[in-house]
Backbone as CSV, one residue per row, in Angstrom:
resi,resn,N_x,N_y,N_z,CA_x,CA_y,CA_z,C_x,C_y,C_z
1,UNK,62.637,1.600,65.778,62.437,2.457,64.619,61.645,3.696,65.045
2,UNK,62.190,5.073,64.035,61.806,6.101,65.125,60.409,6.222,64.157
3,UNK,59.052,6.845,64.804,58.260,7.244,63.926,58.157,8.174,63.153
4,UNK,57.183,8.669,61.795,57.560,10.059,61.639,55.969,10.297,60.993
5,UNK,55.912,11.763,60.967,54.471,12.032,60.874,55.194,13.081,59.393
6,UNK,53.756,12.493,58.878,53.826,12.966,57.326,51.887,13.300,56.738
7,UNK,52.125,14.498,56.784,50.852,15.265,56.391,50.617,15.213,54.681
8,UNK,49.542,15.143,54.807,48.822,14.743,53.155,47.882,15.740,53.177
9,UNK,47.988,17.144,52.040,47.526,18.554,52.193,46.630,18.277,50.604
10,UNK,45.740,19.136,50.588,45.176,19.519,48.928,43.576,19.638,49.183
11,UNK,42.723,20.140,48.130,41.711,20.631,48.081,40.683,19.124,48.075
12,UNK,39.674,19.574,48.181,38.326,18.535,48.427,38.652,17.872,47.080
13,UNK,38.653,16.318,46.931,38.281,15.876,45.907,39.671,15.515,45.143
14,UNK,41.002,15.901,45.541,42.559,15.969,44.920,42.944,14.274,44.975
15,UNK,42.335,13.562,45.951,42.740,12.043,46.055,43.828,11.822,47.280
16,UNK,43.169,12.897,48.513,44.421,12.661,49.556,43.720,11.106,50.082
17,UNK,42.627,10.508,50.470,41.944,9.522,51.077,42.354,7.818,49.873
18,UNK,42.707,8.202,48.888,42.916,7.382,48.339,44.611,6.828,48.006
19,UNK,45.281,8.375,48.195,46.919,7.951,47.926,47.181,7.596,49.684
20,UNK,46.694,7.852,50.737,47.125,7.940,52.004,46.698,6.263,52.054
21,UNK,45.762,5.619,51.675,45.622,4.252,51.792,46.758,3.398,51.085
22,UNK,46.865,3.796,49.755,47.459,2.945,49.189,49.182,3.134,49.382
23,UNK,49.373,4.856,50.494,51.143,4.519,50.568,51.100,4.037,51.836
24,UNK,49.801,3.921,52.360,50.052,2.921,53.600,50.047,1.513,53.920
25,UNK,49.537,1.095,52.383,49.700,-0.748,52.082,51.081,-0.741,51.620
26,UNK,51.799,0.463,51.016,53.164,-0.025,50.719,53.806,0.642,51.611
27,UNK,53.954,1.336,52.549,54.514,0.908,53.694,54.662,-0.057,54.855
28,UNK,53.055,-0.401,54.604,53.257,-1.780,55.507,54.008,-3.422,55.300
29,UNK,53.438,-3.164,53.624,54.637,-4.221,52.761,55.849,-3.774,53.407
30,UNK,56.323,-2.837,53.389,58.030,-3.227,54.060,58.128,-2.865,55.374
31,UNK,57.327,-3.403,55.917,57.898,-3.555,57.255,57.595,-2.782,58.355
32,UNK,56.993,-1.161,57.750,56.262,-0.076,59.139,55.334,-0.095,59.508
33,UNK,54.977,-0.001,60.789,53.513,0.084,61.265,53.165,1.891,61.165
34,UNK,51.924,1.738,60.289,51.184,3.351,60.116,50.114,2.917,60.540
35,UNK,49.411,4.650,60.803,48.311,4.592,61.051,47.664,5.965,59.909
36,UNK,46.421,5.941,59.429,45.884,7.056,58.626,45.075,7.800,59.973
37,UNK,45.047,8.503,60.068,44.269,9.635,60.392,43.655,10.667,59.848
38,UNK,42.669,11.732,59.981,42.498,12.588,59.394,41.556,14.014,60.127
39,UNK,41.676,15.154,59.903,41.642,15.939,60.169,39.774,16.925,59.387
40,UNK,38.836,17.379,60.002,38.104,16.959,61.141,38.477,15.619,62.081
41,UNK,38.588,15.880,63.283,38.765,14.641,63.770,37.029,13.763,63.691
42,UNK,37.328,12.591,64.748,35.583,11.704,65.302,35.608,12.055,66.896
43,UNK,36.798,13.036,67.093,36.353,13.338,69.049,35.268,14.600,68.933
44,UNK,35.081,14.459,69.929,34.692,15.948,70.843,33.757,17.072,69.883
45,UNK,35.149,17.852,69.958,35.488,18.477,68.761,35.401,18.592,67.686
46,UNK,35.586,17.678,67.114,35.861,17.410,65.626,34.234,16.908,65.210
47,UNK,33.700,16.428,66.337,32.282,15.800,65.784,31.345,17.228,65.656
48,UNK,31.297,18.623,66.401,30.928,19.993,66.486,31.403,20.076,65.105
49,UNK,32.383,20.375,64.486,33.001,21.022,63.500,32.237,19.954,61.953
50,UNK,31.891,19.244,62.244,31.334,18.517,61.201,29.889,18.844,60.707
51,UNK,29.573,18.963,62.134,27.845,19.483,62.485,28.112,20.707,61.028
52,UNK,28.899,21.699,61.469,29.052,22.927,61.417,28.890,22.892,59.837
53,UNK,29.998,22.047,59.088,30.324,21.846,57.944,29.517,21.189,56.932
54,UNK,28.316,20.439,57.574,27.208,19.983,56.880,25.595,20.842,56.927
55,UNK,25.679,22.274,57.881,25.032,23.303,57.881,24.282,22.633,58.886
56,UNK,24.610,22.496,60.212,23.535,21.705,60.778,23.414,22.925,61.743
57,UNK,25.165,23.226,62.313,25.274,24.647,63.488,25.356,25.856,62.963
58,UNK,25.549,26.907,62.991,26.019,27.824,62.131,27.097,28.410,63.330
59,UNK,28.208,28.914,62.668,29.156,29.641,63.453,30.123,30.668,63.585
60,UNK,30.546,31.545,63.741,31.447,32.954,63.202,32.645,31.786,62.222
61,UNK,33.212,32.229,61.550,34.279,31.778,60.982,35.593,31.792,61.900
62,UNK,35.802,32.661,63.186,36.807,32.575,63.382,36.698,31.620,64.883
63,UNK,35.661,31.526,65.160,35.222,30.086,65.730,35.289,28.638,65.230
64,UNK,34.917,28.610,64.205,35.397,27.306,63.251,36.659,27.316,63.751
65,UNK,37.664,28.266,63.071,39.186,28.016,62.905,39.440,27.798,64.980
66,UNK,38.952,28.251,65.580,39.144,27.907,66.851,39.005,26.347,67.284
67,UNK,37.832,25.621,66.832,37.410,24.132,67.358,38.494,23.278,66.063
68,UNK,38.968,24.127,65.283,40.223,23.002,64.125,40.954,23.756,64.872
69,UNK,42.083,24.326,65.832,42.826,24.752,66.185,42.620,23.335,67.634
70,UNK,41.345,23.356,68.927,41.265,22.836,69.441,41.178,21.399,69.501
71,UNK,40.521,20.840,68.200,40.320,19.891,67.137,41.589,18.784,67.201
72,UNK,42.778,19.629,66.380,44.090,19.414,66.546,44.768,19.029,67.310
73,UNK,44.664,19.764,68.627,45.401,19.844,69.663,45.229,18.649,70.541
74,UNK,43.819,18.171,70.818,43.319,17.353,71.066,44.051,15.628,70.363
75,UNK,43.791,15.614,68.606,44.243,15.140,67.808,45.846,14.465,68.188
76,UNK,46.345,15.429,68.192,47.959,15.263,68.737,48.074,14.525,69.992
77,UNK,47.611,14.731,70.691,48.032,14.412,72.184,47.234,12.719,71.949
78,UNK,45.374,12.471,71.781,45.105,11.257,72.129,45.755,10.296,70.656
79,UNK,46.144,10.761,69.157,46.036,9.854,68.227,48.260,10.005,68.161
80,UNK,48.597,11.018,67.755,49.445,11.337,67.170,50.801,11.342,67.522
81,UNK,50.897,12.051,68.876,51.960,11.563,69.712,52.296,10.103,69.795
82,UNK,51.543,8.972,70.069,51.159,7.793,71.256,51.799,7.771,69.791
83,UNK,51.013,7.138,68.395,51.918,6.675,67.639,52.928,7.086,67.232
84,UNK,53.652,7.872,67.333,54.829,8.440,67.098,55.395,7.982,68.017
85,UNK,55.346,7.575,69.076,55.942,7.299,70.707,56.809,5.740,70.231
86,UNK,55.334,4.940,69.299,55.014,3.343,69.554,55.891,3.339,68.037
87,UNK,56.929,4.197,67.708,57.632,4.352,66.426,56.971,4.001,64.582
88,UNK,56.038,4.301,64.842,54.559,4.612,63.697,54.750,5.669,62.851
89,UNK,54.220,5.113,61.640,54.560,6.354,60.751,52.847,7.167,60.788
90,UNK,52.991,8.292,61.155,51.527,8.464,61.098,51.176,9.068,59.870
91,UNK,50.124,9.000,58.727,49.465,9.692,57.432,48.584,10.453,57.915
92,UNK,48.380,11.452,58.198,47.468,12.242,58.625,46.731,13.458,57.133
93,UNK,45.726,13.067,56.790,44.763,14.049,55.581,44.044,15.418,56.593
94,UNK,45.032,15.963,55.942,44.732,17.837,56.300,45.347,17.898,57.665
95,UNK,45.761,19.035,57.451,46.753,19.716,59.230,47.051,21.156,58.920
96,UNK,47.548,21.645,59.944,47.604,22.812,59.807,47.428,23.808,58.975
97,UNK,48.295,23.323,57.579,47.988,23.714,56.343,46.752,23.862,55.589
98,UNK,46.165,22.884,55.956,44.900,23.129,55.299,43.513,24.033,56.394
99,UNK,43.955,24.026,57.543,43.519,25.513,58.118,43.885,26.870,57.358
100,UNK,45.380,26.792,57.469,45.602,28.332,56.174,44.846,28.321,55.321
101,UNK,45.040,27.306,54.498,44.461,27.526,53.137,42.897,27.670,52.960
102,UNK,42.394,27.000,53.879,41.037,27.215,53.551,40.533,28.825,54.985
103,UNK,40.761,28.728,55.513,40.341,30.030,56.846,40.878,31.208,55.827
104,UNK,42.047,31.130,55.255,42.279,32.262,54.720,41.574,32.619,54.050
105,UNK,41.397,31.694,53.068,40.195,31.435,51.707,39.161,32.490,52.214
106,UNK,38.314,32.445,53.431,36.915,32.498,54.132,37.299,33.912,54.518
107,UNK,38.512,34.541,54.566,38.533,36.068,55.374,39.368,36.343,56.632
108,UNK,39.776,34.774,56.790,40.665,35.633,58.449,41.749,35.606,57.971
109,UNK,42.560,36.344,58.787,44.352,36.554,58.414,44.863,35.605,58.439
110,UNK,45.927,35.121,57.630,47.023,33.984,57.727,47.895,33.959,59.794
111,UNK,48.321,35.538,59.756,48.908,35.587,60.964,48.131,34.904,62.034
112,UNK,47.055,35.365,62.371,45.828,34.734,63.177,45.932,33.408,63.197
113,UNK,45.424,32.497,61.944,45.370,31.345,61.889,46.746,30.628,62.065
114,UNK,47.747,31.167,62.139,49.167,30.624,62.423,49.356,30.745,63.732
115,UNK,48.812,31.666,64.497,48.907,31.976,65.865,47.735,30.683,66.617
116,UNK,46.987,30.880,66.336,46.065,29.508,67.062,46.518,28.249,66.918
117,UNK,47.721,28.154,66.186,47.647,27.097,65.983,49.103,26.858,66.326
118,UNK,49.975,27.261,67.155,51.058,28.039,67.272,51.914,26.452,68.047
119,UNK,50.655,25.900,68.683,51.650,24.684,69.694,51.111,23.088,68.437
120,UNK,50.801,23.507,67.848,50.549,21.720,66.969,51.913,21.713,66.454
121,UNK,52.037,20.577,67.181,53.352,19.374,66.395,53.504,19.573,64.771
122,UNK,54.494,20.148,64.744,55.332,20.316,63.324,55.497,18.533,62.671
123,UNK,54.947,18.253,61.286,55.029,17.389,60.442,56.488,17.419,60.213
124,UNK,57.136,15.850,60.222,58.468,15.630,59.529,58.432,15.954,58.225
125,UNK,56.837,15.726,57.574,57.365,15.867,56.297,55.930,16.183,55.603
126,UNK,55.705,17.477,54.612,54.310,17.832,54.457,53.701,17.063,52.611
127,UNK,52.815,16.476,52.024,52.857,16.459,50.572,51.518,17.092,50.218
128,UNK,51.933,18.027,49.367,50.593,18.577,48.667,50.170,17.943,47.108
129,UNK,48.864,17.607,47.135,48.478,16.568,46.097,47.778,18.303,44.969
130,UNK,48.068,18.429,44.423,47.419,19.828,43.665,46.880,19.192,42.111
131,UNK,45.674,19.749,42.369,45.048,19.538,40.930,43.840,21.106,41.199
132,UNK,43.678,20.855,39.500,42.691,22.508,39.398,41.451,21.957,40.149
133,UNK,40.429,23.300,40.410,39.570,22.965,41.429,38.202,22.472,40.793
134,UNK,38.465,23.007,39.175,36.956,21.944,38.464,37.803,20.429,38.229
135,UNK,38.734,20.313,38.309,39.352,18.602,37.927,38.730,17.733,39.696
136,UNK,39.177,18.419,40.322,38.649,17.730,42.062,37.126,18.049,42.114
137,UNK,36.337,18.718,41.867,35.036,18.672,42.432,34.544,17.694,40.847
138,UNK,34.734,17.752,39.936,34.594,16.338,39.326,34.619,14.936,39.614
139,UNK,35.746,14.797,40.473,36.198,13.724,40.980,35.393,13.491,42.072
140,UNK,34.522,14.495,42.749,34.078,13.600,44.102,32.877,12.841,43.575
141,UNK,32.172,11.875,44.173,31.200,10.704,44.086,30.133,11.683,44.265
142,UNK,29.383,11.783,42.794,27.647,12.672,42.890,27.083,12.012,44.082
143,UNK,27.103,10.709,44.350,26.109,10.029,45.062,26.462,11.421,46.749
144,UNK,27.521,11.303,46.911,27.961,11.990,48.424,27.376,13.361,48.932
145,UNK,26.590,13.265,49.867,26.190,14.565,50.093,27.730,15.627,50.462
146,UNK,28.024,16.703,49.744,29.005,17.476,49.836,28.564,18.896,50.761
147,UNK,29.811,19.101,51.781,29.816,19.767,53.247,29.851,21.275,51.951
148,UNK,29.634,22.165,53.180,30.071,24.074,52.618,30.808,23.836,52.374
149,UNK,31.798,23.710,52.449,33.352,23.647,52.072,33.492,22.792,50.383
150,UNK,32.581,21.595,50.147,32.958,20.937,48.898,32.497,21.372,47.634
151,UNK,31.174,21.967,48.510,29.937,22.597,46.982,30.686,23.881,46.733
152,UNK,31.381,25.004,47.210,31.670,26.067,46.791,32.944,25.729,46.055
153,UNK,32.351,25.923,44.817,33.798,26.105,43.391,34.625,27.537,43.640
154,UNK,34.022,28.320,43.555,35.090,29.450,43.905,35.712,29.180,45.251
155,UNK,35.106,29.084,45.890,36.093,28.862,47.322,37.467,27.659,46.925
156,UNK,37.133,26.777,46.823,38.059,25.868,46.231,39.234,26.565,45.544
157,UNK,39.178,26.971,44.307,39.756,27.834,43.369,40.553,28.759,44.618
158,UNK,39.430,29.816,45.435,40.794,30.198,46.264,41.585,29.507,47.505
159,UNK,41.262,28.181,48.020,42.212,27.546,48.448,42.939,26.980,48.227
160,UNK,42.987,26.619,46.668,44.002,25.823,45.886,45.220,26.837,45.817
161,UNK,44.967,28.440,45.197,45.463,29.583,45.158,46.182,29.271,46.684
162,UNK,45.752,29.484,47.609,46.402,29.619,48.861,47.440,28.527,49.523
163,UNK,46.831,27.573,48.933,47.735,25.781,49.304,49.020,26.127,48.560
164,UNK,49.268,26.730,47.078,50.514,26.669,46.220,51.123,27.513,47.093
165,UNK,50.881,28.776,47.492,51.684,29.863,48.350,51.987,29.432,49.390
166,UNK,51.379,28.756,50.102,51.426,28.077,51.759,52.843,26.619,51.175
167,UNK,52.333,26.430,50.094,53.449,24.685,50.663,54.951,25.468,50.108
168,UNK,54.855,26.788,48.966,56.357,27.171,48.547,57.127,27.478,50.323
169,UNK,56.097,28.087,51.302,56.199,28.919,52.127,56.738,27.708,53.272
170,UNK,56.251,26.673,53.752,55.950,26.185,54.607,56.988,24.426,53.911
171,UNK,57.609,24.673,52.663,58.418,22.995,52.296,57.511,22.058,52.147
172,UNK,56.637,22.495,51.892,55.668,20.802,51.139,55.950,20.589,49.956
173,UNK,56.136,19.250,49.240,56.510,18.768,47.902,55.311,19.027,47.738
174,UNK,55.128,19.607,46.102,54.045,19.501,45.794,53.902,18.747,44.593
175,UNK,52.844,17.362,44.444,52.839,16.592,43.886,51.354,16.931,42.627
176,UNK,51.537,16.765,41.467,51.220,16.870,40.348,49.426,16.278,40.004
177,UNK,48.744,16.204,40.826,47.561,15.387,40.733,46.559,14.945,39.939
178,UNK,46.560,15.849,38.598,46.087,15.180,37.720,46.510,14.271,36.645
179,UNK,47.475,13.459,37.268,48.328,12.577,36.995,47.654,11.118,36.738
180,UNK,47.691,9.683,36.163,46.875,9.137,37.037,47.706,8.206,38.161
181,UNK,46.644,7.493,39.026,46.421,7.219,39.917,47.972,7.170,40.248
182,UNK,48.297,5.765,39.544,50.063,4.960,39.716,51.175,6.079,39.607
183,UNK,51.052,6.947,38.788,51.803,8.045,38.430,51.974,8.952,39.774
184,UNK,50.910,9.182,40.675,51.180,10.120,41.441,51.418,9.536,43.055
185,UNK,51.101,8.162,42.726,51.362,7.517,43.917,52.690,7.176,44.200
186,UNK,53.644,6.628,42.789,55.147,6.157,42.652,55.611,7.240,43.228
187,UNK,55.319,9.114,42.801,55.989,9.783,43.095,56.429,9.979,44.607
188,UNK,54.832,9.586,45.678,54.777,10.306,46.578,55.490,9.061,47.803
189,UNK,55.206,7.681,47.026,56.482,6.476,47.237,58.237,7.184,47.632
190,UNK,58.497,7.544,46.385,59.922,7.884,46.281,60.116,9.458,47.389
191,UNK,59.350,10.157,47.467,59.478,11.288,48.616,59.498,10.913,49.377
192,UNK,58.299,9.725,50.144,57.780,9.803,51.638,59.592,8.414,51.695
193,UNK,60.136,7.414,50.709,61.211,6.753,50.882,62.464,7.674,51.495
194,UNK,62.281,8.840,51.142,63.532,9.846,51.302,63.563,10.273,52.622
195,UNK,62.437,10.189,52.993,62.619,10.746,54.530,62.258,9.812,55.612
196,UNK,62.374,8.132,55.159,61.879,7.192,56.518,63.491,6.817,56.922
């Protein structure tokens, strides 16, 4: 069975960590081996970019988009490939897309951020979970300390703006998220069924 990699896109707080679990218990009910992943990675890399995101480093912005460009690349080769190889469906939360959407958000060019990122493995198949950006920062857990990226409401607002233009642009279904839970999960069931 061949594998296929299927990206799970949307703003802080939309419910990508919660639909990526539960279409991966019903994929495993029938029969595929997945794996979830997600984007900050826990290598290298990805552990810098976290620093960054909880205000620990400070860094140019177009440096960020450099260590999620390197981040990635990294990503692909030790997690992403191998399961794709071992015929795995991989769920991966945030990829490329959500570099656009949010780097753009922050000031750098779309072209730029498409160019750094120019050799990451193209997704078989992309889903954007979209809900407004006061419905998701509602939704995250008060208890959670929230990164730069979660506390800024306007920023949100313009990456949500940027995610709708990016998935018309780029073929991501975009799935309905303030739906509830069962409602938006059946849907993303019957998509991710269409393309295994």
């Amino acid at each position: 069975m061949k594998g296929k990699f299927i990206s799970i896109e949307g703003i802080d707080g939309c419910g990508k960590s919660t639909h990526a679990k539960l279409l991966a218990r019903w994929l495993r009910s029938r029969g595929r081996k997945v794996i979830i992943t997600d984007e900050p990675t826990n290598g290298t890399v990805g552990r810098i970019i976290k620093r960054v995101l909880k205000g620990e480093l400070k860094l140019p912005i177009a440096a960020e988009a450099l260590l999620f460009a390197a981040d990635r690349i990294q990503h692909i080769a030790d997690v992403i490939e191998p399961a794709l190889k071992a015929g795995k469906v991989v769920l991966n939360e945030r990829y490329v897309c959500s570099s656009l959407a949010y780097q753009s958000a922050r000031g750098l060019p779309v072209g730029w951020i498409s160019s750094i990122n120019k050799y990451a493995l193209k997704p078989d198949f992309g889903i954007l979970i979209d809900v407004p950006a006061e419905v998701a920062f509602a939704r995250i857990e008060p208890s959670r300390r929230l990164d730069e990226f979660e506390r800024n409401l306007r920023l949100q607002k313009r990456v949500r703006r940027n995610y709708l233009r990016i998935a018309r642009r780029e073929g991501l279904k975009i799935v309905d998220g303030t739906r509830s839970r069962d409602e938006v999960q059946a849907e993303m069931r019957r998509l991710v069924s269409a393309v295994l």
